[in-house]
C-alpha positions in Angstrom: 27.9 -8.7 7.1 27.2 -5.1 7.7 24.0 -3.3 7.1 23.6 -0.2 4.7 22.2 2.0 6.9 21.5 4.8 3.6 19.7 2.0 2.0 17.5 0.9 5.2 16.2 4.6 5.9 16.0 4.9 2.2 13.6 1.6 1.8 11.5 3.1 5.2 11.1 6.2 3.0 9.9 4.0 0.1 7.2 2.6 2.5 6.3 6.0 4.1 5.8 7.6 0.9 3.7 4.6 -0.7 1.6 4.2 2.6 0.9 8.3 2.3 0.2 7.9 -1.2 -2.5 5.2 -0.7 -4.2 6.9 2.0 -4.8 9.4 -0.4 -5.9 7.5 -3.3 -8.1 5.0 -1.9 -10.6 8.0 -0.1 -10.9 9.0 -3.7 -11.6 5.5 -5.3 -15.1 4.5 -7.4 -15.3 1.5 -5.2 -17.2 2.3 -2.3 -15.4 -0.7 -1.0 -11.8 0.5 -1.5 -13.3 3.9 0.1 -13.3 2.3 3.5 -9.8 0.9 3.6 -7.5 2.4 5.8 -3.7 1.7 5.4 -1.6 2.3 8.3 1.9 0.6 7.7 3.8 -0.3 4.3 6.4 -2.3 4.9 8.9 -4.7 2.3 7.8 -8.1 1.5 10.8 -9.1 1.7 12.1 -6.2 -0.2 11.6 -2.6 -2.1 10.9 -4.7 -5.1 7.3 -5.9 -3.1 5.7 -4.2 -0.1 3.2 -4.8 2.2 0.1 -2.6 2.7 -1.6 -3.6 6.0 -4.6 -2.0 6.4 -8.0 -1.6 8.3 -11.6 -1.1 8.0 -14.1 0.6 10.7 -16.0 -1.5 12.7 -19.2 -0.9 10.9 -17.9 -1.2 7.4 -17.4 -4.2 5.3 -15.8 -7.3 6.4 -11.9 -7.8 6.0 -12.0 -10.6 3.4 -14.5 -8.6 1.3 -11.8 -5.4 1.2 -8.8 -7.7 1.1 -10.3 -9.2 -2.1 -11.5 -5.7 -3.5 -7.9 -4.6 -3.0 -5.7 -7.5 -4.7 -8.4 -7.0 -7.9 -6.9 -3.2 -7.8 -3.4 -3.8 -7.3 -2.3 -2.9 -10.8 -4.1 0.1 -11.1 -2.9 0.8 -7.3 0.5 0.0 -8.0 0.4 2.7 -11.0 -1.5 5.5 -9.3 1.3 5.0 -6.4 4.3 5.4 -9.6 2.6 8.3 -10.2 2.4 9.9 -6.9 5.9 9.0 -5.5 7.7 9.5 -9.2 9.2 6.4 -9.6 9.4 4.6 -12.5 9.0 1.7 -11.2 7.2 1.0 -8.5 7.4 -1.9 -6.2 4.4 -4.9 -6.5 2.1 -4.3 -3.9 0.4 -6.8 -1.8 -2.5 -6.3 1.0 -3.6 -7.7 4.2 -6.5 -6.2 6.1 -7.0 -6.8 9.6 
């Protein structure tokens, strides 16, 4: 079966555009918490209806389980502040893991 290669570099669009849009939200959040999460690579989970944030904290900020948890609490509101910024109507789930 042949690949779609319109549809792949449209989905790696998707997961540029929703990684830029959470590195700009999450600098701005009330949760001091949320503040120090860095995303650097969206990718689908397994698909452009659910993708993967993978994302980072300093060295001296809080631990990875602590963010991971603070981020899954804000998903929903997440998920609609990324509609928002990458005009889509709907907007894919979004999961995290921090590393």
């Amino acid at each position: 079966m042949k690949r779609d290669p319109i549809a792949g570099r449209k989905l790696l669009q998707l997961c540029g555009q929703v990684r830029d849009a959470l590195t700009t939200i999450l600098p701005g959040c009330g949760d001091r918490v949320l503040r120090e999460a860095l995303v650097y690579l969206v990718e689908p989970a397994p698909n452009a209806g659910r993708l993967r944030a993978l994302a980072t904290v300093p060295a001296d900020g809080p631990e990875p389980g602590e963010v991971e948890a603070h981020l899954n609490r804000a998903a929903g509101m997440l998920r609609a502040e990324v509609a928002s910024a990458i005009h889509r109507k709907r907007a894919p789930e979004l999961i995290f893991a921090v590393t």
